[in-house]
C-alpha positions as CSV (number, residue, x, y, z in Angstrom):
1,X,1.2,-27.3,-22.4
2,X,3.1,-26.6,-19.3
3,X,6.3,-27.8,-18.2
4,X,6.8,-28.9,-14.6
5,X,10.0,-29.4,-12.8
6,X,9.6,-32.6,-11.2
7,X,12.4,-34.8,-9.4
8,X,12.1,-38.6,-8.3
9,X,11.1,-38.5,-4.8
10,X,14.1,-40.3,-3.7
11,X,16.4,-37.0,-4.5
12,X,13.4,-34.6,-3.1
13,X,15.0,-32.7,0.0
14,X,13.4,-33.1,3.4
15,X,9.6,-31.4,3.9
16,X,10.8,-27.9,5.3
17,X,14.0,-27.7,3.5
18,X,14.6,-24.5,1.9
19,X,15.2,-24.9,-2.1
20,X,18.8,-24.6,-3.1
21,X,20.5,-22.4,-6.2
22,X,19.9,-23.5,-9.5
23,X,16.3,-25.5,-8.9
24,X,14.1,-23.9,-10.4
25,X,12.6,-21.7,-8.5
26,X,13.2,-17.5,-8.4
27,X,15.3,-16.1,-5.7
28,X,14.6,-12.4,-4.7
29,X,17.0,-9.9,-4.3
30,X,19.3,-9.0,-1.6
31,X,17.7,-6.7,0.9
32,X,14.2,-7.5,-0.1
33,X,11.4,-8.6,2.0
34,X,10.4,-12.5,1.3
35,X,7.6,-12.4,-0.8
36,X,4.3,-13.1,1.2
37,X,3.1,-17.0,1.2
38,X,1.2,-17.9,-1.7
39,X,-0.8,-16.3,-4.0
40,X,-3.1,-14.8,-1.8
41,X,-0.3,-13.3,0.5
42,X,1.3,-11.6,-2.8
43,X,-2.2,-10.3,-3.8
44,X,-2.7,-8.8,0.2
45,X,0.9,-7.5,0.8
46,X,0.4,-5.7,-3.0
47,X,-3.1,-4.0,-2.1
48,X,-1.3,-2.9,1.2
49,X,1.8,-1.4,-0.7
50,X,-0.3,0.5,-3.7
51,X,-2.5,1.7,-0.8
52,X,0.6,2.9,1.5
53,X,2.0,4.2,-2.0
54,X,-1.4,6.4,-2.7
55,X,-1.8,7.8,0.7
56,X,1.4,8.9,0.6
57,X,1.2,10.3,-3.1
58,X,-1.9,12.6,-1.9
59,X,-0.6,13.8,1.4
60,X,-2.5,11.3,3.3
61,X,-5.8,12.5,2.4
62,X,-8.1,9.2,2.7
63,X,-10.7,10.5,0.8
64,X,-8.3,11.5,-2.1
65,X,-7.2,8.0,-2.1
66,X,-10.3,6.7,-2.2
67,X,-11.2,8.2,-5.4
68,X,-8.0,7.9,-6.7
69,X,-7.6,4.3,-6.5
70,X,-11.9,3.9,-7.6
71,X,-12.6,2.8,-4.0
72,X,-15.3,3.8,-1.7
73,X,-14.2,5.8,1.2
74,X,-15.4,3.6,4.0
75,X,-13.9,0.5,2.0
76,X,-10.5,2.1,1.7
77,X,-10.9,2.2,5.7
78,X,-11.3,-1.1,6.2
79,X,-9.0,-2.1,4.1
80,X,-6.4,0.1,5.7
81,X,-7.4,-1.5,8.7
82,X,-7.7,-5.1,7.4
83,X,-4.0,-4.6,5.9
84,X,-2.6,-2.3,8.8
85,X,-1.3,0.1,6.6
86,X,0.1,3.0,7.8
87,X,-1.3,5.9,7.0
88,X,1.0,9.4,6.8
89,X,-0.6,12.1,9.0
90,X,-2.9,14.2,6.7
91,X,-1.1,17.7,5.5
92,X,-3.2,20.4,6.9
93,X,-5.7,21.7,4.7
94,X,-4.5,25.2,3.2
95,X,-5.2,28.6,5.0
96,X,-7.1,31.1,3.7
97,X,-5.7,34.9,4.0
98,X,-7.3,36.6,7.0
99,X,-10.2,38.9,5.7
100,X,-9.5,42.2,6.3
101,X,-12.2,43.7,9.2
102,X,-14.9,45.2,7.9
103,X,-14.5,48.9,7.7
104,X,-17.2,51.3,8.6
105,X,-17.8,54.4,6.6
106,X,-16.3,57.5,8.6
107,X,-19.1,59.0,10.3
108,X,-18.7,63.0,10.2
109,X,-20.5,65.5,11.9
């Protein structure tokens, strides 16, 4: 069974009145963002940081991410967009050596 903090309704603060130390409820720490309302805020604001936090972790690659995180790509991209997440700019793809120019055979005559 669950226990639930309950208080007559003669000592419940005002609706709108923020919950004071020591009743019952969690406090975050100092310099944190406030949690996102509810459970479906939590839920949304921790999709958009493990997204943010993948992106980041392979260079901003989308498609990386995507498979990564088990996602397909185009659902990854609207979820970036649902969530507005930012995406890092994409590291540029690697460079290959110059070739060296074809040489011709020496002609001699």
């Amino acid at each position: 069974m669950a226990a639930f903090l309950s208080t007559p309704s003669s000592m419940s603060p005002p609706p709108g009145t923020p919950p004071k130390a020591g009743d019952g409820f969690a406090r975050p720490a100092p310099g944190f963002a406030q949690p996102a309302a509810g459970f479906h805020g939590a839920v949304s604001e921790f999709k958009r940081r493990l997204i943010e936090a993948t992106l980041a972790q392979v260079g901003g690659n989308r498609t990386r991410a995507a498979r990564v995180l088990g996602l397909q790509r185009t659902y990854l991209l609207r979820l970036i967009r649902e969530f507005q997440v930012r995406v890092p700019p994409a590291a540029a793809p690697p460079r290959r050596a110059a070739a060296p120019a074809p040489s011709t055979p020496a002609q001699t005559r």
